[in-house]
C-alpha positions in Angstrom: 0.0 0.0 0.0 3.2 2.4 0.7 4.5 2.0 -2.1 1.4 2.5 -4.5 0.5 6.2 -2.2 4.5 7.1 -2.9 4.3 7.6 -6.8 0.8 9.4 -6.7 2.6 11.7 -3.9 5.7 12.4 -6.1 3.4 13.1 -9.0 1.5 15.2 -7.1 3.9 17.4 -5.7 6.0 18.0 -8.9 3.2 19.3 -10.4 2.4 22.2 -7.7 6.1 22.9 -8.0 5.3 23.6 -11.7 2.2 25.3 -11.4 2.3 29.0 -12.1 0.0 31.8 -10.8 0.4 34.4 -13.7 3.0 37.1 -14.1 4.7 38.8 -10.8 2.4 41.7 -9.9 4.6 44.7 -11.3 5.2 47.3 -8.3 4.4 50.6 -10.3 4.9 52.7 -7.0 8.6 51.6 -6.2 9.3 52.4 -10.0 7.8 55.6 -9.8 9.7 56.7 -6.5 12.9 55.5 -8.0 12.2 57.5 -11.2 11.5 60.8 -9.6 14.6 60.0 -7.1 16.6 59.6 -10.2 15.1 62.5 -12.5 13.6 65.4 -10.4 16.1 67.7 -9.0 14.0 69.0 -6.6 13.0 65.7 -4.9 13.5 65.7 -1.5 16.6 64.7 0.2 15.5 63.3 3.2 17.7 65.9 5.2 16.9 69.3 3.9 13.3 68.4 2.7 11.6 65.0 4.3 9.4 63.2 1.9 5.6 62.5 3.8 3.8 60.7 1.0 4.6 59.4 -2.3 1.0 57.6 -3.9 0.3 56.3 -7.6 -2.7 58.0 -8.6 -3.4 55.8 -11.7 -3.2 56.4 -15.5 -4.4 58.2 -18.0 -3.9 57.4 -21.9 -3.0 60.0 -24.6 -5.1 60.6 -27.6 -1.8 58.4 -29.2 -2.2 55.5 -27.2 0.8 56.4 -24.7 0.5 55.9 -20.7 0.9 58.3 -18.3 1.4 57.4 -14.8 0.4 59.9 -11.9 1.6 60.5 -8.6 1.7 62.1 -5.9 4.3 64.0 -3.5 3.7 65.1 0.0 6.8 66.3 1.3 7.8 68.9 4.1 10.8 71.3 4.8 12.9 70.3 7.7 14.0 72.0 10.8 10.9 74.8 10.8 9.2 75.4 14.1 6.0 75.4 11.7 7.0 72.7 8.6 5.9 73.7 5.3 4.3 71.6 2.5 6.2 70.8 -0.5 3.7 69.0 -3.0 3.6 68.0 -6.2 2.0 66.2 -9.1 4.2 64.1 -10.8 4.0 62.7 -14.1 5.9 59.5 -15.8 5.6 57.8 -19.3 5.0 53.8 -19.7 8.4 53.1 -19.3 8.6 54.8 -15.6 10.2 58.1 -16.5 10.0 61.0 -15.0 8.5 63.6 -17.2 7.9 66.7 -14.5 5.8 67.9 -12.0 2.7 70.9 -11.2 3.6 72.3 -7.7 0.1 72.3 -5.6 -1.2 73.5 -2.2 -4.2 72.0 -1.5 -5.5 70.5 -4.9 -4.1 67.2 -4.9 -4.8 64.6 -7.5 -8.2 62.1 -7.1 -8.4 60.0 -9.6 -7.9 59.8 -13.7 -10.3 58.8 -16.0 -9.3 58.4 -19.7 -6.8 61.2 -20.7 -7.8 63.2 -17.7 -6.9 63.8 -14.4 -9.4 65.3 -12.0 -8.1 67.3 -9.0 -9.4 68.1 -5.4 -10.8 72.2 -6.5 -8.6 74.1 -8.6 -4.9 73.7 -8.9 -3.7 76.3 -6.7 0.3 75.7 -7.0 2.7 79.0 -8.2 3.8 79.4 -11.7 1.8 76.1 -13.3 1.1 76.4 -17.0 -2.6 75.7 -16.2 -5.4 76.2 -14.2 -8.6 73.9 -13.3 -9.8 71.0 -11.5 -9.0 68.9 -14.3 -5.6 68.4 -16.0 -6.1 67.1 -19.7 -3.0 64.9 -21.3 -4.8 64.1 -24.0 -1.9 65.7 -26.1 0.4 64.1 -23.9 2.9 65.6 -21.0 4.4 67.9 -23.5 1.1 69.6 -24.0 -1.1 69.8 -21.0 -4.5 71.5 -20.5 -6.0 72.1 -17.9 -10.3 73.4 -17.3 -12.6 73.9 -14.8 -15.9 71.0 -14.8 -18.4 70.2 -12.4 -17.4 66.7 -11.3 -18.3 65.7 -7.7 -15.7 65.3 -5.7 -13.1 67.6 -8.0 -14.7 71.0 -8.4 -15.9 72.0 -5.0 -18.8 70.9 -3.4 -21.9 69.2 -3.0 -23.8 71.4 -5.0 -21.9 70.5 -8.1 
């Protein structure tokens, strides 16, 4: 009896060993941190300027077909009785580079939906080439958009 249970277990367990539950899950965070470590000269150094949160936002796809991953940076200035913010939007193609950044305040990133991201109110950041609770890539990093639309959640209120 031993001996007939013996093969059936061998069998058995090489096959589990073979077995394969799909591809590795691909950490897109990590990438992204390591790309805007490598690629943004203002990312903070951890002595000067403390990074507080680094998130993946999501996606969004240009009108071409490329991906453009979203994140964002949380980070503070160190040794101030009162620490100020240092946040940004950060944007990355499909290969995980860094493209560049929109500075904000308060508006920080929600959520993306097709070729556009939707902020919380209107991006309130200095010197940003647009303005709006939405950021449109449709043309890609290179040419950004940005408008004001009544989504709830992005553009202030119940109401909308």
């Amino acid at each position: 009896m031993k001996l007939c249970v013996l093969p059936g277990l061998v069998l058995a367990l090489s096959l589990v060993g073979c077995a394969s539950l799909g591809p590795a899950p691909v950490d897109v965070r990590s990438k992204l941190l390591l790309a805007a470590e490598a690629g943004d000269p203002g990312h903070p150094d951890g002595k000067n300027v403390v990074l507080t949160h680094f998130s993946h936002v999501g996606h969004v796809t240009t009108d071409a077909g490329e991906t453009v991953y979203v994140a964002d940076r949380r980070a503070v200035i160190a040794g101030m009785l009162a620490p100020r913010g240092k946040n940004a939007i950060l944007f990355f193609d499909g290969h995980h580079r860094y493209l560049g950044k929109l500075k904000y305040v308060h508006s920080r990133p929600l959520w993306c939906e097709g070729a556009r991201l939707f902020l919380s109110g209107n991006l309130d950041g200095f010197f940003n080439p647009v303005q709006g609770n939405v950021i449109d890539l449709s043309g890609g990093y290179a040419n950004l958009k940005g408008y004001r639309a009544h989504a709830y959640g992005s553009s202030g209120g119940i109401r909308e």
